[in-house]
C-alpha positions as CSV (number, residue, x, y, z in Angstrom):
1,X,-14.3,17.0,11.5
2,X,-14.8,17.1,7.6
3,X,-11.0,15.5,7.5
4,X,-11.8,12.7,9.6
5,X,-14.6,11.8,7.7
6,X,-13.1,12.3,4.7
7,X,-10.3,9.7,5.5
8,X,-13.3,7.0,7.1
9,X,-15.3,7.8,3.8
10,X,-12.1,7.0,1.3
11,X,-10.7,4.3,3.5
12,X,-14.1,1.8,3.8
13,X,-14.5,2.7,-0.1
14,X,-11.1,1.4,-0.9
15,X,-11.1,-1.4,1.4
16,X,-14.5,-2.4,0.1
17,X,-13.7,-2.4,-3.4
18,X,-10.4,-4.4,-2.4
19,X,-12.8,-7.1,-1.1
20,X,-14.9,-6.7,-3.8
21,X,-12.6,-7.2,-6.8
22,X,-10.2,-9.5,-5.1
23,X,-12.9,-12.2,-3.9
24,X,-12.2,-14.3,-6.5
25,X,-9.0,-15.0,-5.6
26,X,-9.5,-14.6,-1.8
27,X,-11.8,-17.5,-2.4
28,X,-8.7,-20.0,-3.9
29,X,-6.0,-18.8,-1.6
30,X,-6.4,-20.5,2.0
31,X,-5.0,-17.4,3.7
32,X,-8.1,-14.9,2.9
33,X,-10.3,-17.8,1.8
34,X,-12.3,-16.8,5.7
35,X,-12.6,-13.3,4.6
36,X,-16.5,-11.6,4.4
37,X,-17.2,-12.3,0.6
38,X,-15.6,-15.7,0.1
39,X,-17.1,-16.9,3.2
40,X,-20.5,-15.7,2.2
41,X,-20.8,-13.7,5.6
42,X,-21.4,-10.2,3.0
43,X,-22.7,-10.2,-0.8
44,X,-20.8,-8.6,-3.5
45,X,-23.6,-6.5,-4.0
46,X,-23.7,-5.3,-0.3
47,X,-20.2,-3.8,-0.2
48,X,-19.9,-2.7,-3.2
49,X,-23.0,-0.2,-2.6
50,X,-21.0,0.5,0.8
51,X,-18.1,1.0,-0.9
52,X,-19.9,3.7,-3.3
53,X,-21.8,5.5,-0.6
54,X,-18.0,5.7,1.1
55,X,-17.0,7.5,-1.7
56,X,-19.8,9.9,-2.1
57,X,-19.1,10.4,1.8
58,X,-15.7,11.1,0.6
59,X,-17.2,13.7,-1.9
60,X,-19.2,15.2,0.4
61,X,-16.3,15.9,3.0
62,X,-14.2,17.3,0.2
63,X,-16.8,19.6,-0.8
64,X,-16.9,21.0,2.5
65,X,-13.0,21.4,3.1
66,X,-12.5,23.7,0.2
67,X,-12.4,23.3,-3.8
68,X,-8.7,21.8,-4.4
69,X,-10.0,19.2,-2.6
70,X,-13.2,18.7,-4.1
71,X,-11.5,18.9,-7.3
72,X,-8.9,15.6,-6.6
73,X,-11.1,13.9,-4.5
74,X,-12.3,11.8,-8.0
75,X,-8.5,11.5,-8.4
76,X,-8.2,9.9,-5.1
77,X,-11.1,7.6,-5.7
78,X,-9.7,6.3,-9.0
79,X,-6.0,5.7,-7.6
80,X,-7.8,3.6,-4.4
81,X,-10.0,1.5,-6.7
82,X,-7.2,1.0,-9.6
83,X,-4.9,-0.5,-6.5
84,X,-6.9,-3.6,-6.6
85,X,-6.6,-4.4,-10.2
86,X,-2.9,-3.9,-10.5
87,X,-1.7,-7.2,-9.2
88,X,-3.4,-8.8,-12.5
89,X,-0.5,-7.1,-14.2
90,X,1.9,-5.5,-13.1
91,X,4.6,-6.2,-10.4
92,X,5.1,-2.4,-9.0
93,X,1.3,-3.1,-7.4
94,X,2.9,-1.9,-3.9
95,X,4.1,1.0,-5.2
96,X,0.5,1.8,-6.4
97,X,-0.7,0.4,-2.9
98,X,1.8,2.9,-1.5
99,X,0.5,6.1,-3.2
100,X,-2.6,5.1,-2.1
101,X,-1.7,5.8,1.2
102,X,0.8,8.5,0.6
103,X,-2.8,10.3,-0.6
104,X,-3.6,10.6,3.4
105,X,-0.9,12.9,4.7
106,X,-0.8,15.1,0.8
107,X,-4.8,15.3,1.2
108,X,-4.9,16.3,5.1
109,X,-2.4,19.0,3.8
110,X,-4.9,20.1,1.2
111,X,-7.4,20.4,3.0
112,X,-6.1,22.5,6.1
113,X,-3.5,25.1,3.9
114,X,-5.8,24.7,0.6
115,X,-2.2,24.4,-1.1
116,X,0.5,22.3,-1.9
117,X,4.5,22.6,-1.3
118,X,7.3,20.3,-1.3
119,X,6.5,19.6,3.1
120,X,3.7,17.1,1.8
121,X,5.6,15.7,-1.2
122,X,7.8,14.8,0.5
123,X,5.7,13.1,3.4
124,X,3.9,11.6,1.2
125,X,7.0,10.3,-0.3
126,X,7.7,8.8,2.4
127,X,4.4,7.0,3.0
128,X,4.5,5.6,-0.2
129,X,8.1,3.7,0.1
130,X,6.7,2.6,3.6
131,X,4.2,1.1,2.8
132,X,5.3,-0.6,-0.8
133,X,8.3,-1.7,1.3
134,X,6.0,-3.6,4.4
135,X,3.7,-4.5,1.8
136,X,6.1,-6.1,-0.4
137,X,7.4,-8.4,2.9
138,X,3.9,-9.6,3.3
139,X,3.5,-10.7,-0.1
140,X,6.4,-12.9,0.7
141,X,3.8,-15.6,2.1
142,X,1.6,-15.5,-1.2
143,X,4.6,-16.3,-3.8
144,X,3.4,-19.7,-4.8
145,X,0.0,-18.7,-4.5
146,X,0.4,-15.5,-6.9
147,X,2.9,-17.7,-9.3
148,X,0.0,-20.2,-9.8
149,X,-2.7,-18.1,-10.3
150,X,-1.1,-15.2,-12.6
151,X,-0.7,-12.3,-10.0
152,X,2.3,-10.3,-9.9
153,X,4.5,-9.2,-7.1
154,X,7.9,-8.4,-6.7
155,X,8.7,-11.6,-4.3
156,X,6.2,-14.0,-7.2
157,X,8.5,-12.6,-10.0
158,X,12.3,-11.9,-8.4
159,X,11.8,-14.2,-5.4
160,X,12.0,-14.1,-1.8
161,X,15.2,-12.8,-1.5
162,X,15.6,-10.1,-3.9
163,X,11.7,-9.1,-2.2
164,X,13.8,-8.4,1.0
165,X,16.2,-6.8,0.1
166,X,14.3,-4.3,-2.0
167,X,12.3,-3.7,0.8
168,X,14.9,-2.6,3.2
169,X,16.4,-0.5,0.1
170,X,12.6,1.1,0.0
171,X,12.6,1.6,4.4
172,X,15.8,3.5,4.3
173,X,14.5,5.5,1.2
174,X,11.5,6.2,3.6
175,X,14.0,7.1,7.1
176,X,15.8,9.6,4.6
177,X,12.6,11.4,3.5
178,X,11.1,11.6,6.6
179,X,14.6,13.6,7.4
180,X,13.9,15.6,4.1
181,X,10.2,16.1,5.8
182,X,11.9,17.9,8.8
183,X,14.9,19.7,6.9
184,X,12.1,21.3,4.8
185,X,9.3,21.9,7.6
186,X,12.2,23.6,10.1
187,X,11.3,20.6,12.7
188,X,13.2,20.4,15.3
189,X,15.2,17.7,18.1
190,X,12.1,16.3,19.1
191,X,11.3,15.3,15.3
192,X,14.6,14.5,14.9
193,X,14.2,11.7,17.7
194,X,11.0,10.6,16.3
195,X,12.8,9.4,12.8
196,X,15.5,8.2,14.7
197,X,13.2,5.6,16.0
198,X,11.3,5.1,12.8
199,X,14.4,4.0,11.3
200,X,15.3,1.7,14.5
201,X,11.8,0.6,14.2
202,X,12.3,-0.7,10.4
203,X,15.5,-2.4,11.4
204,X,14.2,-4.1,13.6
205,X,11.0,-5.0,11.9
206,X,13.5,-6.6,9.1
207,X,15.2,-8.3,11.1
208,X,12.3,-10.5,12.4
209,X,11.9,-11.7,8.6
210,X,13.8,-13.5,6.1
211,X,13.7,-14.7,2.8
212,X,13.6,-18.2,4.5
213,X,12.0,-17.5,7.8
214,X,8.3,-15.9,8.1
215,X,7.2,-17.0,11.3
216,X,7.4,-13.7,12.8
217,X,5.8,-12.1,9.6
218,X,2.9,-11.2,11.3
219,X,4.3,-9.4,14.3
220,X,7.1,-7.6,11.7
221,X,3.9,-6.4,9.4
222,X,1.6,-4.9,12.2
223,X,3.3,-4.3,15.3
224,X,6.3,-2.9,14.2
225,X,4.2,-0.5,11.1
226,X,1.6,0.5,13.9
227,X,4.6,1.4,16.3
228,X,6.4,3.2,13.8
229,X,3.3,5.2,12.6
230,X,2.6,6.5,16.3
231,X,5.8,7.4,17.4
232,X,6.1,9.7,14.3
233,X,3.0,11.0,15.1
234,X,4.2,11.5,18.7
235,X,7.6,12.9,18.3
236,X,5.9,15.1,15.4
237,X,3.7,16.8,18.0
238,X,5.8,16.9,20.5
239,X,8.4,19.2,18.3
240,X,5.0,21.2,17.1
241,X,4.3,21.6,20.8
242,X,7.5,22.0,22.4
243,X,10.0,23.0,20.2
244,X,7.4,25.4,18.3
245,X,6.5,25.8,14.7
């Protein structure tokens, strides 16, 4: 229970504060110019004091999982809420946006073994190159957009092409940790399977994009990430259940 509320508590936080700090330029670009704050449909003020009672919700949950948690959960709070500044200067902001996330699986991990050991590293590993390679496809559509205005990401500063093809470098960095994940954790076949398909998943998710061709962007970024995120969880199971610990 305290896990799950732990994870709604840190994730409304960090996507408040994302809102939050971002609404300037949500307001210029015509893509998120709609969203809540720029629209006028929330205040500032509103989310951000959402945003903070997330994060004591956050602190709460981690206090009642055990201390190792309640110790990093500060740590966790800073890393989410630093994401949304790094675009204003530095072009690895998906990275940071990827060790945001990777904070999920290493936390869960935390909280029910009260330890750490190279099983979540490496999971978290994983996360992180996922997501800082899907995120860096869909800041393909912003290059002009973060050129003009001073933002930095790796598609603004090396350009659409080198963008996707550091991405699909990152995807297969993320297939071969997820095999690390099970080499380390003794999973079995039924794991096996399930990074089989992550890494069919990402191929094919990269092949509905190109550096000159984003009209399937949108089906590439959240179909094919949501897929790939519940058959892992599925195959994962399954070998738990199955195939035995």
């Amino acid at each position: 229970f305290w896990i799950a509320v732990a994870m709604v508590g840190a994730r409304t936080g960090a996507m408040g504060m994302n809102r939050v700090l971002d609404a300037a330029y949500d307001a210029k670009n015509p893509r998120t110019s709609e969203r809540a704050i720029p629209k006028g449909s929330l205040s500032g003020g509103f989310v951000t004091a959402v945003s903070v009672l997330s994060f004591g919700l956050l602190v709460l949950a981690a206090s009642r999982l055990n201390a190792l948690c309640l110790y990093l959960s500060p740590v966790a709070i800073g890393i989410v809420v630093i994401y949304s500044l790094t675009k204003r200067f530095t072009s690895l902001s998906h990275l940071v946006l990827g060790l945001s996330l990777a904070l999920a699986p290493i936390g869960a991990w935390i909280a029910v073994r009260g330890d750490l050991s190279a099983v979540p590293l490496l999971l978290g590993a994983a996360v992180l190159l996922w997501v800082a390679g899907f995120d860096i496809l869909y800041a393909l559509q912003d290059i002009d957009f973060d050129r003009r205005t001073g933002l930095h990401s790796i598609p603004a500063r090396l350009g659409p092409g080198a963008g996707v093809w550091i991405s699909r470098l990152l995807h297969a960095g993320t297939v071969v940790l997820l095999a690390a994940v099970g080499i380390a954790a003794g999973r079995g076949w039924l794991y096996a399977a399930g990074v089989v398909t992550a890494g069919v998943l990402l191929a094919y998710e990269h092949s509905l994009v190109s550096a000159d061709d984003l009209s399937r962007l949108d089906t590439a970024f959240f179909n094919m990430n949501g897929y790939l995120s519940v058959a892992v969880f599925l195959f994962t199971a399954a070998d738990v259940i199955f195939v035995g610990r």
